[in-house]
N, C-alpha and C positions, 0 to 999 in steps of 0.2 A: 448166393444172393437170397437174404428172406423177403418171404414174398410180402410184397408189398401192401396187398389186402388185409394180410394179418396186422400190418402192422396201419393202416386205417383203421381197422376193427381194433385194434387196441386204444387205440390215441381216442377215436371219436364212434364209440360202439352203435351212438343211438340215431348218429346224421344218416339223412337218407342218401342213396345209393342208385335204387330207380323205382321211379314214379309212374307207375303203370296204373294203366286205366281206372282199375277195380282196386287196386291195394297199394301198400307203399312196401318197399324191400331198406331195412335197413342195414350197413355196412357190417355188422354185427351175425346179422340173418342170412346176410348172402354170405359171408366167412363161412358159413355151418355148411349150407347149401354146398359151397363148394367143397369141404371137405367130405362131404359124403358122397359126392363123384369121386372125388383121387381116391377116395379108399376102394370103388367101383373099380375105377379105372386099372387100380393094381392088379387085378383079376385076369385083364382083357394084354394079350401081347401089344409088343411097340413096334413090331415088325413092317406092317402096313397102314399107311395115312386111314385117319376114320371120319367119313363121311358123313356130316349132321344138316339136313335141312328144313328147316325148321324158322318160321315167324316167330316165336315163344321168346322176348329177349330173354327173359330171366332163363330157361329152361339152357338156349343156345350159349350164355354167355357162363352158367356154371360148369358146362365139358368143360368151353375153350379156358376159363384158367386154369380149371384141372387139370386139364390136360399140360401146363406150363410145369405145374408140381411135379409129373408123372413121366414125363420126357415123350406121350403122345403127338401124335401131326393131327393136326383137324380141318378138316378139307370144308369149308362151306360154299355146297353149292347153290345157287339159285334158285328163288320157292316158285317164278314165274315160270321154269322150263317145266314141259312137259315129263311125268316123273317116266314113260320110257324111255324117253331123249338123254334125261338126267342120267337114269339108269346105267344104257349104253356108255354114257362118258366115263365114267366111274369105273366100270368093271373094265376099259381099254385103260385107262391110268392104274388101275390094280387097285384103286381102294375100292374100302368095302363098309358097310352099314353097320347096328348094331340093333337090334331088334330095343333092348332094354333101357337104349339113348334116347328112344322116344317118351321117356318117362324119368321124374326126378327120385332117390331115392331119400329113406326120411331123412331126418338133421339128425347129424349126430351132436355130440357133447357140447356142453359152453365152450367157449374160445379159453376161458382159465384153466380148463381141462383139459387142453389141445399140447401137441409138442408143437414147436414153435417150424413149421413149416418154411419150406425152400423152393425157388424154383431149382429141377433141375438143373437144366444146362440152358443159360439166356442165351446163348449165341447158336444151341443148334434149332432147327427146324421145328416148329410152331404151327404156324397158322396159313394155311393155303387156300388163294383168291383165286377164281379163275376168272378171264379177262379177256371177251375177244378182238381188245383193240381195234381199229378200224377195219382190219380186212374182214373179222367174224371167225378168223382162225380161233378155234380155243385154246389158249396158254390157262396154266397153273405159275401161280405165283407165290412163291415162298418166303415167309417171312420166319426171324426167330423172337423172341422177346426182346430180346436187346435193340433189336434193330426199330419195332414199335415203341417200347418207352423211350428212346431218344428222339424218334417221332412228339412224342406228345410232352417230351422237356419242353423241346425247343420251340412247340406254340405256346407252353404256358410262359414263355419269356418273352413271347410279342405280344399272347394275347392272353392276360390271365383269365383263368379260369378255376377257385376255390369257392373253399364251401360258403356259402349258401345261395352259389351259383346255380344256374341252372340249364341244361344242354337240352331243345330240343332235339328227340330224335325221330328226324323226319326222313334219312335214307336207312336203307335195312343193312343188316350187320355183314351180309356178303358184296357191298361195296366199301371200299377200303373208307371212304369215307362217310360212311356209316358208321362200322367199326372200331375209327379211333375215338368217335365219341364216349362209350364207356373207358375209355382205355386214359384218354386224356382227364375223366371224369376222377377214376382211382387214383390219377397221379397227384391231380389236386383236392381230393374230397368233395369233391363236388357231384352233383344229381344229374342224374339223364333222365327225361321226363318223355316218357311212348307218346308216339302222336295217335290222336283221335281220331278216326277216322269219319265220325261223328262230326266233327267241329271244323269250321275253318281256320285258317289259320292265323288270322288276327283274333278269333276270338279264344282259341288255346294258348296266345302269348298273353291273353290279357287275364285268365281264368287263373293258369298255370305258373302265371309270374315267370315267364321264360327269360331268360336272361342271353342265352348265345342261340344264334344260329345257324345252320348251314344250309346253305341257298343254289341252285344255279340259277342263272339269268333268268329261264321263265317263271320260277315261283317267287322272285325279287319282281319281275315285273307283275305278275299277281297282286303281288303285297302291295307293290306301289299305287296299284290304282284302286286298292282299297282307301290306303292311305290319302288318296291326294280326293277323289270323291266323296268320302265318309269325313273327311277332316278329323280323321284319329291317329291318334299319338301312343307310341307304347314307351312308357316310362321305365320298365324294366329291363329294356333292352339295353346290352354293354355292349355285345359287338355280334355283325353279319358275315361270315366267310362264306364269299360268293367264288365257285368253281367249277368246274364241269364244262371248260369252254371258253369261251370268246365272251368278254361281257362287252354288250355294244357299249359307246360313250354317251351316249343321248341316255342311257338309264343310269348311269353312275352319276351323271349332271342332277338329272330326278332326285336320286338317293340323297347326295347333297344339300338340296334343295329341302327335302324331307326332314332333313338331321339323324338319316338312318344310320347306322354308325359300320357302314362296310369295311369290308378287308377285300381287298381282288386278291386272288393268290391263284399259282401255278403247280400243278399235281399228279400224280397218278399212281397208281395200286402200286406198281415195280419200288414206288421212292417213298412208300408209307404216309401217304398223302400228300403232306405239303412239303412242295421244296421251294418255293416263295411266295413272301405274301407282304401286303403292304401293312405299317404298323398301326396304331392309333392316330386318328386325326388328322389322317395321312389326308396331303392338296390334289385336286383335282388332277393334276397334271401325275402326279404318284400314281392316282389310283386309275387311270388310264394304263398303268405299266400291271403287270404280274408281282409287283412288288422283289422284296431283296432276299437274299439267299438267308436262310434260316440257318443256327448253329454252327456245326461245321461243316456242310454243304459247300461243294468245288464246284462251278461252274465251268465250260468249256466251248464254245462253238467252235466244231468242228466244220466237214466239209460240206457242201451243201446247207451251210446254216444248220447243223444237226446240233440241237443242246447233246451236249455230254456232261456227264454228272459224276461224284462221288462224296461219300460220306454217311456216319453212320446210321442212319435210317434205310440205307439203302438194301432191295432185298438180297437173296439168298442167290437166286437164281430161280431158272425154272424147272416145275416136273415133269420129267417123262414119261414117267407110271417103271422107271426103274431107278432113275436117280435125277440129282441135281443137278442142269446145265450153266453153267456160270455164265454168262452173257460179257462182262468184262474184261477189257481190252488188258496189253499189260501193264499199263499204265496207272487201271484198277478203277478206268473210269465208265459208265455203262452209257450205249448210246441209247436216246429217248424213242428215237424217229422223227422227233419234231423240230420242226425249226425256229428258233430265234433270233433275236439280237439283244444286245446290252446296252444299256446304252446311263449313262450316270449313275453305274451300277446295279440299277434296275431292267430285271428278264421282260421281256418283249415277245410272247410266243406270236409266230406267222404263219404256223398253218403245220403240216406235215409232211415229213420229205415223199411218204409213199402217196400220197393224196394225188401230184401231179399228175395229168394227161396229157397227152398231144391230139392236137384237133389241129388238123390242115397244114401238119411242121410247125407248128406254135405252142409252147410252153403254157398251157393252163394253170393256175394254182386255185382250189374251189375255193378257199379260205380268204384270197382276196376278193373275190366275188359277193361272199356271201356279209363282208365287212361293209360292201356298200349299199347293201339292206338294213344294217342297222341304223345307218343316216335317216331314213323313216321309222325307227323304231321297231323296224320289225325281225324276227329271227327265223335264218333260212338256212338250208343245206343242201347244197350244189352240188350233182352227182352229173359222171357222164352216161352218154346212150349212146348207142350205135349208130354209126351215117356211111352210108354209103360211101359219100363224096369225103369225107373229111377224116372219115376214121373212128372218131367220135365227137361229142358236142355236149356243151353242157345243160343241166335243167336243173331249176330249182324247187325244192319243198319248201313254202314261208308258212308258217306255222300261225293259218287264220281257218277260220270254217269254209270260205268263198274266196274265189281272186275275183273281186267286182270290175267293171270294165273301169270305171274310174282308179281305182289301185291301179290296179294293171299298167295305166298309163302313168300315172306316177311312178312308178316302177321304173319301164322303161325308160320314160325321160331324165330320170335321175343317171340309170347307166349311160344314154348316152353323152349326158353332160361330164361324166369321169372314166369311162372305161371305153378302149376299141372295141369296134361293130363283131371281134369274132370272139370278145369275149363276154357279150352277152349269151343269155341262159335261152336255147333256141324254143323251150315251155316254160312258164312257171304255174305251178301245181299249187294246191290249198294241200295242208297238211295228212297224210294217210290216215286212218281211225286204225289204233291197235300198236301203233310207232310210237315209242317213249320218245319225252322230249327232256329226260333225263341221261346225257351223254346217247344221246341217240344212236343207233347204229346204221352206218354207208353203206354196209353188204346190205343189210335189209331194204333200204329206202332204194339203193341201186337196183337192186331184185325186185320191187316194184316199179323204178321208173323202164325197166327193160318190159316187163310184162304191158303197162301202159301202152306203151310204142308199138310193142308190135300188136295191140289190139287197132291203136290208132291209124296204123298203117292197112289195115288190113280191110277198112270199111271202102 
């Protein structure tokens, strides 16, 4: 397969590529860049995955196609963990760093002057996410080329994206959905433009001329109440893919309402981001759904409402720190955890099969709980705590500064108007400081509501 940059850098030398703060990189520039990694890279064995973390898009995103050229694995870990914590992880998976990756080396020759470059092998092992899913177990997640550009086919078929396009990038390159931003970017020529950290974010789509973006729920509800109190309009904007979650209904009505131009879609690191999404101009009642199965994507509900998946975006399996575990059934389809339904061919996610507890011999699910906080707008996460009498019980995080006593009773009264007396949340909490509200994590907010409790208990 030749690689594909080469042949952007041939067709359109001078379009740009990514748009970073300070400078512009064009398709041309970054060709060079990355061939003086693969030449780098030939140096260095292929024996063990190499570990790059690194903020630097340009810097991180020259390895990782190099590395596609060179038959390299490139592990990106997360620039937020602690680097002994990182550390430790790495050296129990068996990769290892590279002192000289933390630096680019110079450009070599024009592109006219180049041999006409290949990816290795698109089908073997690539790019490794790590993901600790809702329990906080760490998985490595294996991707190979093939399995990402089929990824980013089949959104440029829903939701185009060429040049003189423009993608912000507002997740970092070690969330899957981060990462297919340049990825889907090369497929269609199109530009990734660094988010500011400087700038808000209406005022980068309006500076930047952004054109797509990637949202979860609470930076869509951000935007929206820029939008709906500022009475501004972004003209640039072609489309919104909103993910990471549950988007309540009362904000996609908003969005609507806005003329923002969303996508709901349903995803995760394992399926190479999107495994459905709603298409353009898609009806309210659409985009209350996860939208529809992308490319060749199989859908499956299994037992316990378990989506079951296959098809080629799908990953590799996972790493051990000695090899690939294939997770697929023989049937060759991989189960999510999560549960849905289907319903007029449009995914319906409901929650997760491992989320449930039992409180008092009663079937909990926190996902339907926390559905009926979005009826006030607001976004919550409903973990259990320990009880004596019952076993456990549930408490919720709503993601405000305060739980004022007037909330509060709206709150309540709302659950008692639709949910039984034991499946209300026995506290509800104002949001932790230090807790992303980007795919947040349950082990964490759990491990605070246990600590909460038994401080509470103890007065």
């Amino acid at each position: 397969m030749i690689c594909p940059l080469y042949l952007q850098a041939k067709q359109s030398p001078n379009d740009l590529y990514l748009i970073l703060n300070a400078r512009t990189i064009s398709f041309s520039h970054f060709h060079q860049q990355v061939q003086a990694c693969t030449d780098y890279l030939r140096t260095i064995p292929t024996t063990a995955p190499l570990a790059i973390s690194s903020d630097d898009i340009f810097a991180l995103l020259s390895w990782i196609f190099a590395a596609a050229r060179t038959g390299h694995r490139i592990a990106i870990p997360s620039t937020k963990d602690p680097s002994d914590q990182r550390d430790r992880i790495l050296q129990t998976l068996n990769m290892y760093t590279e002192s000289l990756l933390w630096t680019l080396p110079p450009l070599k020759q024009p592109i006219s002057e180049m041999a006409i470059p290949r990816i290795k092998d698109p089908h073997a092992p690539w790019i490794m996410l790590f993901t600790s899913g809702s329990s906080g177990t760490p998985k490595v997640v294996v991707h190979s080329f093939a399995s990402l550009w089929s990824s980013a086919n089949f959104s440029q078929q829903n939701i185009p994206f060429s040049k003189g396009d423009r993608w912000l990038q507002s997740l970092f390159l070690w969330h899957i959905g981060g990462l297919m931003i340049p990825i889907r970017a090369l497929f269609g020529g199109a530009s990734v433009v660094q988010k500011d950290r400087l700038l808000t974010l209406p005022d980068q789509i309006e500076g930047d001329l952004v054109s797509h973006l990637s949202l979860v729920a609470t930076q869509l509800q951000d935007l929206l109440r820029i939008v709906e109190s500022e009475k501004r309009s972004f003209s640039s904007i072609k489309a919104i893919l909103v993910g990471g979650g549950a988007i309540p209904n009362p904000l996609v009505e908003r969005a609507i309402t806005q003329h923002l131009p969303i996508h709901t879609t349903y995803g995760m690191t394992e399926l190479g981001s999107q495994l459905t999404t709603t298409p353009p101009n898609a009806s309210l009642q659409v985009l209350q759904s996860a939208g529809y199965p992308l490319g060749d994507w199989q859908i499956r509900i299994g037992d316990q409402q378990e989506i079951q998946v296959k098809g080629s975006p799908l990953f590799l399996g996972y790493w051990n720190g000695l090899t690939i575990e294939d997770p697929r059934d023989h049937d060759g389809y991989f189960g999510t955890s999560d549960r849905g339904i289907i319903q007029n061919k449009a995914l319906y996610p409901i929650g997760r099969v491992d989320q449930m507890f039992i409180s008092g011999g009663e079937n909990i699910h926190p996902e339907e709980i926390e559905q009926h906080f979005q009826q006030l707008d607001l976004f919550a996460i409903v973990v259990p705590i320990p009880d004596e009498r019952y076993g456990k019980r549930p408490l919720a995080f709503v993601l405000v500064d305060t739980i004022s006593k007037s909330l509060h009773r709206q709150i309540t009264d709302l659950l008692a108007q639709s949910l039984p007396k034991f499946k209300h949340p026995d506290h509800i909490l104002p949001w932790p400081t230090g807790v992303s509200t980007y795919k947040p994590s349950r082990k964490q907010l759990t491990d605070i509501a246990e600590v909460w409790i038994k401080k509470q208990r103890s007065l």
